[in-house]
Every structure is written in structure tokens, then in C-alpha cells.
N, C-alpha and C positions, 0 to 999 in steps of 0.2 A: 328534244325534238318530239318523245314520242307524247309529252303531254302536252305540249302547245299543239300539234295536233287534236288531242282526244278532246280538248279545251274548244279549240274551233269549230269541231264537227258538232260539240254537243249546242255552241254556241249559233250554229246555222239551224238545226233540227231544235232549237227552244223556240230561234225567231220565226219559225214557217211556222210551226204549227200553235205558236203566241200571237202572232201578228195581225192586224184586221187590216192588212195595206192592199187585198184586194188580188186577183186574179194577175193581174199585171206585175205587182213587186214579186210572186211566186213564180212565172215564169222568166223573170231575174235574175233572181238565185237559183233557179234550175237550168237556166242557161251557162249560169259562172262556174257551177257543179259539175254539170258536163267537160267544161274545157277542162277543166280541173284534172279529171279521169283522163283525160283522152293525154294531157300532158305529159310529154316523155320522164320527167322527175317523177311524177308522181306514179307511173308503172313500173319506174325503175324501182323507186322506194316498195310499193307491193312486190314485183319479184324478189327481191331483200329480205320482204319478211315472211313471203312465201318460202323460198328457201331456208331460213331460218328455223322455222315449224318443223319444214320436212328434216331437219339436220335433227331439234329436240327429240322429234317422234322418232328417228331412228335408234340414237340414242337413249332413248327411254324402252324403247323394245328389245336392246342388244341386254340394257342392266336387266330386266325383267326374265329376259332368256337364261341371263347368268345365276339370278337369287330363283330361279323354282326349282331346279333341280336342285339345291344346297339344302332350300328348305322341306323340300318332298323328303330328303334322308335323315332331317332332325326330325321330322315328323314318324317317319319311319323306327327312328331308332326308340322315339316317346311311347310308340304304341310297343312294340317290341318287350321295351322296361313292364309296362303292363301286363302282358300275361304271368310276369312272375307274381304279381299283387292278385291279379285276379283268376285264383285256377280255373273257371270253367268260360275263361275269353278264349276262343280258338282264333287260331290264325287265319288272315284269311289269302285270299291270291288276288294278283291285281284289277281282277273282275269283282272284286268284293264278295264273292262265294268262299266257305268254308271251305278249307282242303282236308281233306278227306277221301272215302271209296264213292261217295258221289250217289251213293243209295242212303234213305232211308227207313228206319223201322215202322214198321204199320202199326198205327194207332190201337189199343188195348181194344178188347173187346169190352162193352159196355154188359156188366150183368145182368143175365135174364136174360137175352136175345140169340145166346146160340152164338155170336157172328155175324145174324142176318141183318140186314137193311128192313126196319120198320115200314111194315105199308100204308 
């Protein structure tokens, strides 16, 4: 059904906009279109597949919900494995800041200058 459909619709939108039958055969086929929509089958079949969508896109949100937290703790455990390969990888928190005292060391003095800020 649904390709004899897709077949139709592609078959009415080649003839409109192929056809040289004039203003008259366009408001025709835009008359038989409309009834078409306005038919109780045919909003029956749209609420169907409106429904249908909404049921996928449910379902695809509920799986998505399920595999990120699965995957955020493979993930977690991967970088994990890594600090032992890499000693100077620090850990970090879920802000992506380094844990740690949260301060750090002030930059070396540049020789020659004291400490002072060049003017």
C-alpha cells in the first residue's frame, strides 16, 4: 500500500509540474487532491502513520536512554585503564576540571627581572 501510494503521489506531482494542459487541467488535479485529504480513509491512514512515528520515536528514545549510561561507564572505565599507561593523566571530575586542592603554582620568575612586571 505504502508504495502504490508513493508511486501515485510521485505520479501526480511529475504530471503537474510536466504537463502543458494549462491552468484548467491544474485546478483539476487540485480539486481531486483536496478531496482526497479531506477523505475520512485517507486521515484515517495519516493518523496511522502519525501514530506509528510517535510509537518509533518513543521507542528509539527509551533504547537511547538505556545504551548512554552503559556506554558513559565503558567509557569511564577506558579512560580509567589509562592513567595507569599514562602517569602524568590526572583524573578529572565530572566538570572536566582536574581534582585536586584547586589552587595553582605561580609561574617561575623570568631571570633578570626581580619578579617585576616589565614596563
Amino acid at each position: 500500500m505504502r508504495y502504490r501510494f508513493t508511486f501515485l503521489a510521485g505520479f501526480a506531482v511529475g504530471f503537474i509540474t510536466g504537463a502543458r494542459a494549462g491552468r484548467e487541467r491544474y485546478e483539476q488535479i487540485k480539486t481531486v487532491a483536496r478531496k482526497a485529504k479531506d477523505s475520512p480513509a485517507m486521515q484515517q491512514a495519516a493518523g496511522a502513520a502519525q501514530a506509528q512515528a510517535a510509537s518509533l520515536a518513543r521507542s528509539a528514545k527509551d533504547k537511547a536512554a538505556q545504551r548512554v549510561p552503559r556506554l558513559t561507564e565503558k567509557a569511564k572505565s577506558k579512560v580509567g585503564g589509562m592513567q595507569d599507561r599514562f602517569p602524568g593523566m590526572r583524573a578529572q571530575e565530572a566538570n572536566g576540571h582536574a581534582q585536586g586542592s584547586g589552587t595553582s603554582s605561580p609561574a617561575p620568575d623570568t631571570p633578570g627581572t626581580g619578579g617585576e612586571m616589565p614596563s
